[in-house]
C-alpha positions in Angstrom: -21.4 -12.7 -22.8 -23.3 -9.2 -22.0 -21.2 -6.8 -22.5 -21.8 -3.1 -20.0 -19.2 -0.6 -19.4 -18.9 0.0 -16.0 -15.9 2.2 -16.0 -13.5 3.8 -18.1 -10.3 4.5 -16.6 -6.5 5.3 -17.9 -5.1 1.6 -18.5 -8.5 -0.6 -18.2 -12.0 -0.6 -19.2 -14.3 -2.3 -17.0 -17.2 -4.4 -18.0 -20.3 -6.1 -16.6 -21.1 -9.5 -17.6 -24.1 -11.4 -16.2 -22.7 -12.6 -13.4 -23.1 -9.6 -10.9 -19.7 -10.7 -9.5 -17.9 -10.9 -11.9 -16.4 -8.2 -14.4 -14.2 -7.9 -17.3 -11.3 -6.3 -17.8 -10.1 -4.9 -20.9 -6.1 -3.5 -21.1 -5.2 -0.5 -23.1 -2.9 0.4 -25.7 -2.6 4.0 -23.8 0.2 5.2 -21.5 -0.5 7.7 -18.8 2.5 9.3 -17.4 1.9 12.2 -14.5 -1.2 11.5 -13.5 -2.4 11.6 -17.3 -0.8 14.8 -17.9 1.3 12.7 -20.5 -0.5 10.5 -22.2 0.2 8.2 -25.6 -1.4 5.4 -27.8 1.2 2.5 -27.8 0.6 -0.2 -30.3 0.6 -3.4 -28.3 0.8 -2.1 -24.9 -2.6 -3.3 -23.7 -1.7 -6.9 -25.0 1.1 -7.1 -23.6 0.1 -5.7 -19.5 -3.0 -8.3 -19.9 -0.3 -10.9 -20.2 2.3 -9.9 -18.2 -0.5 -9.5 -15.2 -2.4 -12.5 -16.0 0.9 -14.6 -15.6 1.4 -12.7 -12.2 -1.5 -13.0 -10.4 -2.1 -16.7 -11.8 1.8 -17.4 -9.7 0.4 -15.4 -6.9 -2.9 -17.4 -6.3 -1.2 -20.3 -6.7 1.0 -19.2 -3.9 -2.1 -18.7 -1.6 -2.4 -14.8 -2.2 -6.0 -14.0 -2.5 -6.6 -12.0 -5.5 -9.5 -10.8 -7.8 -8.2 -12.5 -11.0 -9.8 -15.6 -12.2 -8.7 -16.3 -15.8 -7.5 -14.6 -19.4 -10.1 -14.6 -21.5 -8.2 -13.0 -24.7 -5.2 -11.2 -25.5 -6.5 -7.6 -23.9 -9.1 -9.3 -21.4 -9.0 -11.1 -18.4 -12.4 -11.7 -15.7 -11.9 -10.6 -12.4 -14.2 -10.7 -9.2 -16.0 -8.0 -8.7 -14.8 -6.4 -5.8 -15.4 -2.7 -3.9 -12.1 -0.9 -3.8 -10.4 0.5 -1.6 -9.3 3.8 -2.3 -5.8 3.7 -1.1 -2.6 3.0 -3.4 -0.2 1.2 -1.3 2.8 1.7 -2.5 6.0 -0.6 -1.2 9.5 0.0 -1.5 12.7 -2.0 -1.4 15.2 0.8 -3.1 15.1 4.8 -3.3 13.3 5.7 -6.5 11.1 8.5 -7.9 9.0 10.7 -5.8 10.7 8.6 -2.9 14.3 10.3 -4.3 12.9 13.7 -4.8 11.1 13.9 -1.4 14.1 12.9 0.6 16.6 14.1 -1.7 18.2 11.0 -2.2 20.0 9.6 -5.1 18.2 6.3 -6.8 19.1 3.3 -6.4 19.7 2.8 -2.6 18.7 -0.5 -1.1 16.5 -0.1 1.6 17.5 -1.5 5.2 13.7 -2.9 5.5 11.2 -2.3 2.7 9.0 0.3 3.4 5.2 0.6 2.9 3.3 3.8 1.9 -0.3 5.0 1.6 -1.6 7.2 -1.1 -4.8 8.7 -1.2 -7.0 7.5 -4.6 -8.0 10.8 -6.0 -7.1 11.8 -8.7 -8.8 16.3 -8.2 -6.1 15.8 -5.2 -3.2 14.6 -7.3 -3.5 11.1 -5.4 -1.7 12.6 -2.0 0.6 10.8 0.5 -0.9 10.0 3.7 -0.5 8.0 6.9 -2.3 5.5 8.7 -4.2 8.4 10.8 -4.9 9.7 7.5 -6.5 6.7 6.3 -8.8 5.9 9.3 -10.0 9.4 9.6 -11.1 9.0 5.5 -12.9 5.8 6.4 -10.8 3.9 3.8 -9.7 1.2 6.6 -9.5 0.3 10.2 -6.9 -0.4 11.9 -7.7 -4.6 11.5 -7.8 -3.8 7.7 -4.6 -1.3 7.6 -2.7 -4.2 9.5 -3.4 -6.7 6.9 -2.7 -5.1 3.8 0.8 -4.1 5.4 1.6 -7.7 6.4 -0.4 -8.9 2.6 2.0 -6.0 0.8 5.0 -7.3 2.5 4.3 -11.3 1.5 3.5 -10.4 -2.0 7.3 -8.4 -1.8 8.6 -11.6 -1.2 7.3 -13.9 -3.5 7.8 -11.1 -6.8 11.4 -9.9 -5.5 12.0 -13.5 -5.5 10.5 -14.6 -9.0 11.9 -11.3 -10.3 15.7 -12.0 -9.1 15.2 -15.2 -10.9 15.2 -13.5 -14.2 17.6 -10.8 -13.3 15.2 -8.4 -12.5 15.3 -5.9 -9.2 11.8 -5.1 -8.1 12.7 -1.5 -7.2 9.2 -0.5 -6.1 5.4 -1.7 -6.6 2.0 -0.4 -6.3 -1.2 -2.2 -5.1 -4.9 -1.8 -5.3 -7.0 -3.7 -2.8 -10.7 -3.9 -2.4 -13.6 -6.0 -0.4 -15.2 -9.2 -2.2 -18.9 -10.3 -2.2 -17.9 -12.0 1.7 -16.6 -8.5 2.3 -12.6 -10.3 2.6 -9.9 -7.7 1.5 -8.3 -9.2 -1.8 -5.7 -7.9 -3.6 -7.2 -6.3 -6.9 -6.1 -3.9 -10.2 -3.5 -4.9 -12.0 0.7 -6.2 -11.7 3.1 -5.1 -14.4 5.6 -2.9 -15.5 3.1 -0.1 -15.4 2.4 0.2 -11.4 6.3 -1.3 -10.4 9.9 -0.5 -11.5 12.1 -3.2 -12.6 16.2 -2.9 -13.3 18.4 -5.0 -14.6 21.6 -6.2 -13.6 23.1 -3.0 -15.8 20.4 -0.6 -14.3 18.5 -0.2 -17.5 15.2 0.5 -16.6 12.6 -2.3 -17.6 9.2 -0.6 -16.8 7.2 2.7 -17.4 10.4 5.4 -16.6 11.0 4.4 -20.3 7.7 6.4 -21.0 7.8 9.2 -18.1 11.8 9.9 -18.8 11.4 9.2 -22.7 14.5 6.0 -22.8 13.2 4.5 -25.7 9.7 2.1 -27.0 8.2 0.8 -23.8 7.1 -2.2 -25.8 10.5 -3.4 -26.4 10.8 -3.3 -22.9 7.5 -5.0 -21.7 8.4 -7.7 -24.5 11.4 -8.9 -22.5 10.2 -8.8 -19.3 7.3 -10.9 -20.2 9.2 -13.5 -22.2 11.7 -13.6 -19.4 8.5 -14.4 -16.9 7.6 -17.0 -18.8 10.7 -18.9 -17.9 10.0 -18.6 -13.4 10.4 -21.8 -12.2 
């Protein structure tokens, strides 16, 4: 298979292959915390977000999600569909955590009444800045058909991983999303799913994601170890 790097970014390198739709993506060993202001090679890292997403988004298209992933092609490698992406993060959140906290000046840990769903502008010369639905139509990122959709998408994917996640005595605290247009030009959810763009707790509060990194708790492969095995066993 040719082999082109498209793009290099913090957690992924992107590759062309010769099917002008379809890319490959390769997982990192490095954590980014910050916006990259920390970073770190972790041993194992890459491996273990390639598996931990691949399992993810193979539940979620079988659940009727439309996403870019299409198979795992190694341990650090999965092909995706080529899509154009959007350049919001969409951010949705079912508890009071991290910038969420600090902004409000809230404690953690607060279950929200109804989750709520935030925009953030991809750039990363801005620092990757909160805006609002105004925000987003005046950049050109979306419509208002487009920013309806990936609300009502975001909330349907909460569902099915707070449910999957409870199963294994996780609590999906909070979750990230990239989306981005297809070859048919249909919005499908894209990037990645693991403990590196969502924060998982368990039942004693022990963080299970990348806060082991940013707040220094301890190895975040030990923790990325057990969430995966524990994954394996979702009905």
């Amino acid at each position: 298979m040719t082999r082109e790097l498209i793009y290099s970014g913090k957690a992924k390198d992107i590759f062309a292959t010769e099917d002008e739709n379809v890319i490959i993506a390769q997982y990192k060993d490095q954590a980014t915390a910050f916006n990259g202001v920390k970073k770190e090679q972790i041993a194992g890292k890459g491996q273990l977000n390639n598996q931990i997403s691949s399992l993810i988004f193979e539940k979620l298209n079988a659940a009727g999600i439309a996403t870019h992933f299409i198979e795992k092609i190694s341990e650090t490698e999965q092909l995706n569909k080529k899509v154009t992406i959007i350049p919001l993060e969409v951010v949705l959140r079912n508890y009071t955590a991290g910038s969420f906290s600090k902004r409000f000046g809230v404690e953690e840990g607060i279950k929200l009444d109804d989750p709520i769903v935030e925009f953030y502008y991809k750039n990363d010369d801005l620092d990757d800045p909160f805006i609002n639905d105004e925000h987003v139509k005046f950049l050109g990122a979306a419509n208002d058909e487009d920013i309806s959709y990936i609300k009502a998408e975001t909330r349907r994917i909460n569902d099915l991983l707070s449910d999957w996640f409870q199963q294994i005595g996780l609590k999906l605290i909070d979750f990230k999303l990239e989306f981005g247009f297809d070859k048919d030009g249909k919005i499908i959810l894209a990037d990645e799913f693991s403990p590196d763009n969502c924060r998982l707790w368990d039942a004693q509060g022990h963080h299970m994601d990348k806060d082991v990194f940013r707040r220094g708790l301890g190895e975040l492969t030990d923790v990325y170890k057990v969430v995966l095995e524990r994954l394996k066993g979702i009905e």
